[in-house]
N, C-alpha and C positions, 0 to 999 in steps of 0.2 A: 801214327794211326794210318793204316790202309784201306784207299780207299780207289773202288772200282766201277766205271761206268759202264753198264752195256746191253744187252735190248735183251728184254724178257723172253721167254720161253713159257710154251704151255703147262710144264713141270712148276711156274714159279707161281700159278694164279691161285691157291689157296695161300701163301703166306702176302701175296700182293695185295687180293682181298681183306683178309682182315688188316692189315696196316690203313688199306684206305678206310677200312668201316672205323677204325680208334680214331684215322685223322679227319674224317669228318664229322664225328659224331655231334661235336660240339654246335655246331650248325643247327644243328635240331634242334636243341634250347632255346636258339634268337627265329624255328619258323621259317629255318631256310632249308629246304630239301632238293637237292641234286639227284639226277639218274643213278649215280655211285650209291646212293642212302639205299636204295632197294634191291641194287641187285646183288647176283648170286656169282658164285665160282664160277660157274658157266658160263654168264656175263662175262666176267672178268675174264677166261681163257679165252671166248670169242672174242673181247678186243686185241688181246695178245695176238692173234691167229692172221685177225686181220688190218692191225694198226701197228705202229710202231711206239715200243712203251718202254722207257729207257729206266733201268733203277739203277741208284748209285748205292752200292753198299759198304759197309765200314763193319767192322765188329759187333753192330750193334744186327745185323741183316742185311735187309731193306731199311736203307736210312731215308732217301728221295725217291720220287717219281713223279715223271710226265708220261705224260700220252700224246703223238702225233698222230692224226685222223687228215690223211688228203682229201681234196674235195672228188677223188674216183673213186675211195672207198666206198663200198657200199651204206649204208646207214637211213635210223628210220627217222632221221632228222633232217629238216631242211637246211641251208648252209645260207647264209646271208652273203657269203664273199667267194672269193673263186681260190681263196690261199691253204693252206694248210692250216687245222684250228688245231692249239693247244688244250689240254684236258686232263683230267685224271692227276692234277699236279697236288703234291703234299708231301708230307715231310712227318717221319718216325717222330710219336710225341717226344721221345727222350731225345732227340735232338733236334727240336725249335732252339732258334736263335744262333746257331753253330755253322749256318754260312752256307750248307746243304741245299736250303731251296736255291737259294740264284745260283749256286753247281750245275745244278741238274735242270735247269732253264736256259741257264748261258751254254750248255754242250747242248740242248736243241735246237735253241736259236741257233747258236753261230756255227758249233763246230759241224751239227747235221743239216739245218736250215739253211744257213744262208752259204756255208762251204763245199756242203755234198752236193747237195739237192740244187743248191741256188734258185732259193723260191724267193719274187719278190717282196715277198711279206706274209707276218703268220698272223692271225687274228686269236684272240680267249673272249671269254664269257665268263663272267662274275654277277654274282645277284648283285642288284641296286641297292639292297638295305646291308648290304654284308658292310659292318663297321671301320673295316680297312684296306680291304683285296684290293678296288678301286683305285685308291691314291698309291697304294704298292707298285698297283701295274704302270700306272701313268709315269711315277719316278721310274720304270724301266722303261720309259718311254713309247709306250703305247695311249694313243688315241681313241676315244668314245668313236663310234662311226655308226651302232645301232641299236635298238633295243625290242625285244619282245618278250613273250611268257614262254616259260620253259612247260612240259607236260603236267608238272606238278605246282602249278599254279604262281612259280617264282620271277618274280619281273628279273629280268636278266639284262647287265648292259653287254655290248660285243665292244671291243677293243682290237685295234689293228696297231702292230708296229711293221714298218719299212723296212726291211732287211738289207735291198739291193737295190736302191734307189734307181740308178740305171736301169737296170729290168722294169724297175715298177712303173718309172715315167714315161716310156716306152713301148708299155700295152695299157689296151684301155681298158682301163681299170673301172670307171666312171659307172660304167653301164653295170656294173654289178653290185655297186656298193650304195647301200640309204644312206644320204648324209645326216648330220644330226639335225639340221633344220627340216628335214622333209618326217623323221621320226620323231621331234617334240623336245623337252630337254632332257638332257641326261644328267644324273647326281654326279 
């Protein structure tokens, strides 16, 4: 099986789009709605345009995808952390469980994030109530560090993982990040 990783184009945001509308739809059943649930092709080639949106495909298409968003990019959200946020990540229904998502998370973490770029650390967001994302990301070792409501009324935790420890212990970091005690507890 062959299989290709490499950053989207504005040519690829109508089959990107609908891959993410199948793989979140399920969300909507448990009450969870993300930015992704509502928007449009347009959406979708604007974050192409302006972010960087990796998909790995296989015979099947678009089998994975992330989304890195720097904290220069423009955007109409506020950033809790000063690193790069992950986003937009999901994975072709016909292949859950086939190894594809941590693929296409471990080539942004490591092989673009902490190799290219050498950022010291990328933070994600997951809803509080989502029944497993949370303990997912944590076994990829990412830490709770904030929480707030996303526009569409969803408590959301923020999760940081430390990419390059040296870079990261070495600016100060402190002054940009809510620790979980100053934000309350997180699930």
């Amino acid at each position: 099986m062959s299989e290709t990783i490499r950053l989207a184009n504005e040519s690829d945001a109508q089959a990107l789009h609908s891959m993410l509308q199948k793989a979140y739809a399920s969300l909507q059943e448990h009450n969870i709605h993300f930015t992704i649930t509502r928007a449009s092709v347009e959406d979708v080639r604007t974050v192409i345009r302006n972010e960087s949106t990796f998909l790995l495909e296989t015979e099947l298409g678009i089998t994975a995808t992330a989304t890195v968003r720097f904290p220069w990019t423009p955007s109409k959200y506020s950033s809790p952390a000063p690193w790069p946020f992950i986003h937009w990540f999901a994975v072709n229904e016909q292949a859950k469980g086939q190894g594809y998502g941590a693929k296409i998370i471990n080539y942004a973490e490591e092989t673009f994030l902490r190799d290219q770029v050498k950022a010291p650390a990328v933070y994600l967001a997951t809803a509080i109530r989502h029944p497993w994302l949370t303990a997912l990301y944590q076994r990829r070792g990412y830490e709770a560090f904030h929480t707030a409501t996303n526009p569409l009324g969803v408590e959301l935790v923020y999760l940081r993982k430390i990419l390059r420890q040296d870079i990261y212990e070495a600016q100060e970091q402190k002054e940009y990040v809510r620790t979980v005690a100053d934000s309350g507890s997180l699930v």
